[in-house]
C-alpha positions in Angstrom: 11.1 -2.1 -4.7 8.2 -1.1 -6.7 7.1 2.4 -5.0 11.3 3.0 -5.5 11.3 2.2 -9.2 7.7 4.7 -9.1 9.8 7.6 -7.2 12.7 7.1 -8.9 11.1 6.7 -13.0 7.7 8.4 -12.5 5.7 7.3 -15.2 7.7 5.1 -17.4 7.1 2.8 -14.5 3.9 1.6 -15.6 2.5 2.4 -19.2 -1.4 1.8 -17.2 -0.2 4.5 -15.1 0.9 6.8 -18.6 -2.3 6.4 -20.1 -4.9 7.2 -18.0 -3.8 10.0 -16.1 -1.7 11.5 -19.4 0.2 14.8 -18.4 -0.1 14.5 -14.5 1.1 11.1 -14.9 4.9 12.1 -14.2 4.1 13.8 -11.2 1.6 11.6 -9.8 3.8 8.6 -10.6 6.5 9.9 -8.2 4.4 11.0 -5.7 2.7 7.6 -5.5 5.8 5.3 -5.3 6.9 7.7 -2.8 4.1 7.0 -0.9 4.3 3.2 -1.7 7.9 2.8 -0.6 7.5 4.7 2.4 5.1 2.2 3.4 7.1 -0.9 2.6 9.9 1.0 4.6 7.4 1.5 7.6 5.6 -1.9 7.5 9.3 -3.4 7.4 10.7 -1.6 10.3 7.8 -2.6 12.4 7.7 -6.2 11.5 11.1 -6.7 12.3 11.3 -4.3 15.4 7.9 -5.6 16.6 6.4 -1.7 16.6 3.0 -2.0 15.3 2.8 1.5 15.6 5.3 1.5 12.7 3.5 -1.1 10.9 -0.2 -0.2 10.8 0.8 3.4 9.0 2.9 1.6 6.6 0.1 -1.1 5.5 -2.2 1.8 5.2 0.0 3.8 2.8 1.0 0.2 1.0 -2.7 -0.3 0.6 -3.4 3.0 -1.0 -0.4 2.2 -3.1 -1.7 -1.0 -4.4 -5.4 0.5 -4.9 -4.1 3.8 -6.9 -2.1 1.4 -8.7 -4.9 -1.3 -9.6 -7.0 1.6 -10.8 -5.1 3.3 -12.8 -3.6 0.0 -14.4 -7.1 -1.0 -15.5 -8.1 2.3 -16.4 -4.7 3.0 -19.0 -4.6 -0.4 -20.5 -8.5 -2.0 -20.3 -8.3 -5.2 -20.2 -5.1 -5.6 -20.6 -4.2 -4.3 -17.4 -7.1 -6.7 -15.5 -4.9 -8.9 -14.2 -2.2 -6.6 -12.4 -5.3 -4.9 -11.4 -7.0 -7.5 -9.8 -3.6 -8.6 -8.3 -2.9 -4.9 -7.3 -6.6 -5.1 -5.6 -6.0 -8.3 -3.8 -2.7 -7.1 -2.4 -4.8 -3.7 -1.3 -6.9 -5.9 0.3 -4.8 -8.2 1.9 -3.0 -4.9 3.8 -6.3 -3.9 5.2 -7.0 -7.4 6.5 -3.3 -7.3 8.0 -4.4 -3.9 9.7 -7.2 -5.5 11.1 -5.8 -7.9 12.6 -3.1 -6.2 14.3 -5.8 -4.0 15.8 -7.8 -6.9 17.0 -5.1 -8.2 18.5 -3.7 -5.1 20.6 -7.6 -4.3 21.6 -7.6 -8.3 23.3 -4.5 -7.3 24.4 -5.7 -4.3 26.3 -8.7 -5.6 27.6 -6.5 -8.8 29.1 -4.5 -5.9 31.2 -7.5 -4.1 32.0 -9.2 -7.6 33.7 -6.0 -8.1 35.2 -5.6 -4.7 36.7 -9.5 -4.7 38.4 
């Protein structure tokens, strides 16, 4: 929903976003909840299809989504902005963990064939 409203409004999404990166904000504001609601898309689809192949790219991009956002948050509006920013760098964070745990999971997954193939 977010990365939508970002594609959709471009800047006038988030005044953070405005501030500190003043005349490329537009643009960079559309290309970022592009990017952001690609990944939702992609991290939905393979959650509910059960293709981690889908999912892993979309957490990535939703990560990078979160981070950009977090920075440029605290960056426009100071401490104003710390909050969302910290929220914005705990959700980035929380993605990567997800990531990392799907991957652990497929490599015990591979080696449990591989045991059983020998």
């Amino acid at each position: 929903m977010l990365g939508s409203l970002g594609a959709i409004l471009g800047d006038d999404v988030s005044e953070g976003m405005t501030l500190s990166l003043h005349a490329t904000g537009t643009v960079m504001a559309h290309l970022w909840g592009a990017t952001f609601a690609v990944g939702g898309v992609l991290k939905l689809y393979g959650l509910y299809w059960g293709r981690s192949t889908m999912e892993i790219p979309g957490l990535w991009l939703m990560s990078a989504g979160y981070a950009f956002y977090g920075i440029t948050v605290v960056t426009g509006l100071g401490i104003g902005g710390l909050a969302a920013g910290i929220l914005a760098t705990v959700l980035a964070v929380g993605c990567l963990f997800k990531v990392r745990s799907i991957m652990r999971r497929a490599r015990i997954v591979v080696r449990q064939n591989d045991a059983e193939a020998e």
